[in-house]
N, C-alpha and C positions, 0 to 999 in steps of 0.2 A: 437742723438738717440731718444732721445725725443719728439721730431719734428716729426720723422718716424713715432712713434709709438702712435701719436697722430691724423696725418696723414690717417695711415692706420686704423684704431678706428673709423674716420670716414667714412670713405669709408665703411667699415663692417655695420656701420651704419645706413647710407644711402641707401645700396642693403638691407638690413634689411627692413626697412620704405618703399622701391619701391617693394619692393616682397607683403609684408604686405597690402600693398593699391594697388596694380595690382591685388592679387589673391584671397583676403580674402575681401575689400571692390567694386572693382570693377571698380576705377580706371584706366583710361588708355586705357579702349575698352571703349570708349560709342557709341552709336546707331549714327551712319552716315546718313546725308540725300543726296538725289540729287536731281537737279535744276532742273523744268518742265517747260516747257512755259505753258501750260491748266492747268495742276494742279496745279501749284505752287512750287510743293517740293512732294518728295515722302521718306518715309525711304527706304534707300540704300537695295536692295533685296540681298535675301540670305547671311545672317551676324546672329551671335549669340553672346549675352552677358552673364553676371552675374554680377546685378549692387546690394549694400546692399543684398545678400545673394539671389535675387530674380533672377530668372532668363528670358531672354527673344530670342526670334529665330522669325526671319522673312523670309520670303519664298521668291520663285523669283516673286511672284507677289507685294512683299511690303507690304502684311499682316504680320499682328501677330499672325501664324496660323501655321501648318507644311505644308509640300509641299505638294500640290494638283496636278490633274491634270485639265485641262481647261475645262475638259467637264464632266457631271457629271455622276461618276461611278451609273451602271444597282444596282436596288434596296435600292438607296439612297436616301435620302434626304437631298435637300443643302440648306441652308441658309445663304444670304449675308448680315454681318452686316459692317451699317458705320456707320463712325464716329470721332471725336477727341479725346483728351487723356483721357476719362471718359472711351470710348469705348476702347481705347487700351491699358490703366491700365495702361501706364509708368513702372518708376524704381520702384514704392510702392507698384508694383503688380507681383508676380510669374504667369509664362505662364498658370499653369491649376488652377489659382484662377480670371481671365478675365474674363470676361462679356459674351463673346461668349463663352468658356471654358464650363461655367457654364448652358448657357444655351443648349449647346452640352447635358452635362453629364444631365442634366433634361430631355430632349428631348430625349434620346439614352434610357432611363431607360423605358419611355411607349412604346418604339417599341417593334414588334417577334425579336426573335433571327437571321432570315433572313433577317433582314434591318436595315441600317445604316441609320445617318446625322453626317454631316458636314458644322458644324458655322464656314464660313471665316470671316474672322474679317479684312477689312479693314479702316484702321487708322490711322491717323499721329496727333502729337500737333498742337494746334489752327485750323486744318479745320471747315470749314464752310459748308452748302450748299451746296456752288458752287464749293469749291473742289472736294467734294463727289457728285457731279455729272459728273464732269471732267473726276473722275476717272472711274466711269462708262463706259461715253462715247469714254473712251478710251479701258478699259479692258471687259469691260459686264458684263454680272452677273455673269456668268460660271455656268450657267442652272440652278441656284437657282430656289427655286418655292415661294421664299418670301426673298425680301431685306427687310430690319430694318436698318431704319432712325434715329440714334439714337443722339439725339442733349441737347444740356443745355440751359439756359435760355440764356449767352452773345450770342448763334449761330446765334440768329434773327440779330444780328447788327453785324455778322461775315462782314470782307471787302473781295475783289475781290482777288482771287488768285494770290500770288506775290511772288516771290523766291528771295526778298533782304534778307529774314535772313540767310539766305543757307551760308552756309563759315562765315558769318560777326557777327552771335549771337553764343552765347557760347552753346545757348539749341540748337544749329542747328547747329552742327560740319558738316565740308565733309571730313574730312581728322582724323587721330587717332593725338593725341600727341606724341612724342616720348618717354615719360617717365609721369605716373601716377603721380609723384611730380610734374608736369609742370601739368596735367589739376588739382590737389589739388591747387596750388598756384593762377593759374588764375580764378578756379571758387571761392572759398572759401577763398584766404586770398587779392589777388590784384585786381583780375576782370582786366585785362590787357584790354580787349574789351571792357570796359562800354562804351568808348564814342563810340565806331562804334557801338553797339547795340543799342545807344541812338540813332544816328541818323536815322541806321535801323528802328527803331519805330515810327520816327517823318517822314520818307517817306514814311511807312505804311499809317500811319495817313492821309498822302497828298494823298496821293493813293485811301484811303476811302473815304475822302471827296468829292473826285467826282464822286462818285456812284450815291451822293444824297438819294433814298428811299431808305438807304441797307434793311428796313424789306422786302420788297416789293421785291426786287431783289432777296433776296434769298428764300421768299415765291414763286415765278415764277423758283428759280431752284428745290426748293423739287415738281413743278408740273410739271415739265420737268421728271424727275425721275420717275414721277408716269408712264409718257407716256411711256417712255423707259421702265417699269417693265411689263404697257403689251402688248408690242412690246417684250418683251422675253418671255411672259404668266406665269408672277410672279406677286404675289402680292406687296402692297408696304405697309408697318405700319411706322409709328412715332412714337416714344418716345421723352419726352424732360422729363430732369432732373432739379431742382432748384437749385439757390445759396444757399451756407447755410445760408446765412442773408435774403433769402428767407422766410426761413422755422423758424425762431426766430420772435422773438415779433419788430423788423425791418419790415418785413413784404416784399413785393415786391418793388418796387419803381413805380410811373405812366406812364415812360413812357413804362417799363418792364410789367406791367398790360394790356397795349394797345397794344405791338408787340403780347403778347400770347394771347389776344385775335383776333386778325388779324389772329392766324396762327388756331387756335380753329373754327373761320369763312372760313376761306381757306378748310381745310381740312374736313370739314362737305357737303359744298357745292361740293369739288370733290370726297365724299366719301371714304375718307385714313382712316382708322382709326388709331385716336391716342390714346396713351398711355400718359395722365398726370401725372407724379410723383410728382407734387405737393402738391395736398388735397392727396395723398396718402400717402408721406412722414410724413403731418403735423397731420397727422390721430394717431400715433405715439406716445409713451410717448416720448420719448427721441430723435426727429429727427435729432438734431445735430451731435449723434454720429455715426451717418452715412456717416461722410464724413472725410479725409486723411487729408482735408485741407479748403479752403471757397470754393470749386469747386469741389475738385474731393472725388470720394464714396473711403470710405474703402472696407475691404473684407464683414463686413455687408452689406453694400451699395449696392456692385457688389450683392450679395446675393438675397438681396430684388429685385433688376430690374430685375436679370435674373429670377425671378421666374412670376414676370406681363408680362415680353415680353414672357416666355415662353409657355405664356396660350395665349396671343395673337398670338403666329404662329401657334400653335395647331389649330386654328378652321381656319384657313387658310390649312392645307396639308391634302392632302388627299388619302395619298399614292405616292412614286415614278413611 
């Protein structure tokens, strides 16, 4: 009787603990990707989570944005931003505290009452460049009248679009777990994948090495992009963000000095204009506390950038 009732105690338990972390932490649904040959990897379109209390929805186009349609609505104004997870806020970010979110609700507040924008936000973890240009040439702008480039200091030395983490890295599931206790147990107590993600990263790695110039590579995909913006009669901006040991008495590193200034040189000569968050961050009393983690912004963060991009599209639109 015993036995039964010790049994059954845990079982009560257990559906206790998998309710708890399925519905209150967010276990158990995380954000699916799928395999690309040009892009690499895309998140899985039209899926919604709630990861830590935050919620997230991705559309059929693979943004983090609600559902659109392809062509842009009479009296609108659309804005395509890219990007990686700085741009697409992750799990540490609620859907209307993103970058594009914000730069919407900024940009929505100077128009008449008779006209909208719409910031799509496309984005996945670790893209580079040449993904977000991938993803262009594959999907368009969808009549944007301004893409926003939005990159961080590692994007210069992003490698070539590759879909080994896709199924094989625990950050790049394709499939759900079947129970919230199995992905707590494999991300957080055993890491069951460390060695296939370990190798995933060390073919990554082989993969990047033979790019050879990755600055230079992916300097020639944001001028690819420029072409492609006006071949849709869109403008094209850059932003890039800093590491946080950037913006600390670390300082940048040389070879991090010499890719941004190649890309400061690039972009002057074809006339993009960029958006440094650097000297702007470090202008700052407190720049550190701008960021979730050594990489990505908080809701400060997102805060701050969307208020520089959002003066930098303004003098770019000029009515739908």
């Amino acid at each position: 009787m015993n036995s039964v009732l010790i049994l059954v105690s845990g079982i009560v338990v257990l559906l206790l603990l998998e309710g708890g972390l399925r519905w209150g932490v967010g276990l158990g649904n995380p954000l699916l990707y799928v395999a690309d040959p040009q892009i690499g990897y895309l998140l899985a379109p039209k899926q919604q989570t709630r990861r830590f209390g935050k919620r997230i929805a991705i559309n059929a186009y693979s943004m983090r944005s609600p559902e659109i349609s392809p062509t842009r609505p009479a009296r609108t104004w659309r804005v395509l931003l890219l990007g990686d997870s700085i741009a697409n806020g992750g799990w540490w970010t609620d859907q209307h505290q993103t970058i594009s979110a914000l730069i919407q609700q900024q940009l929505q507040a100077s128009l008449p009452e008779d006209q909208r924008v719409e910031v799509l936000n496309a984005s996945a973890n670790s893209w580079g460049p040449r993904n977000e240009l991938a993803y262009v040439q594959r999907f368009g702008s969808f009549e944007s009248q301004v893409i926003v480039l939005l990159l961080n200091t590692d994007d210069l030395f992003a490698a070539a679009p590759s879909s080994l983490k896709v199924g094989r890295d625990l950050n790049y599931p394709d499939r759900k777990p079947a129970l919230a206790l199995i992905e707590l147990w494999h991300r957080y107590w055993f890491k069951l994948q460390f060695r296939t993600a370990q190798a995933v990263s060390e073919a990554d790695a082989a993969l990047g090495s033979a790019d050879g110039d990755r600055v230079g590579l992916n300097l020639a995909a944001i001028q690819q992009l420029q072409e492609l913006a006006h071949r849709h009669h869109s403008h094209l901006i850059v932003g890039i963000t800093p590491l946080r040991r950037e913006v600390s008495a670390a300082g940048s590193r040389n070879y991090e000095q010499q890719a941004q200034q190649r890309l400061q040189d690039m972009t002057s000569a074809a006339a993009i204009p960029l958006v440094d968050f650097l000297p702007i961050f470090k202008a700052l009393e407190q720049p550190q506390s701008l960021y979730q983690d050594s990489i990505h912004l908080n809701g400060l963060g997102n805060l701050i950038v969307s208020h520089y991009l959002t003066q930098a599209i303004s003098s770019h639109l000029s009515g739908p």
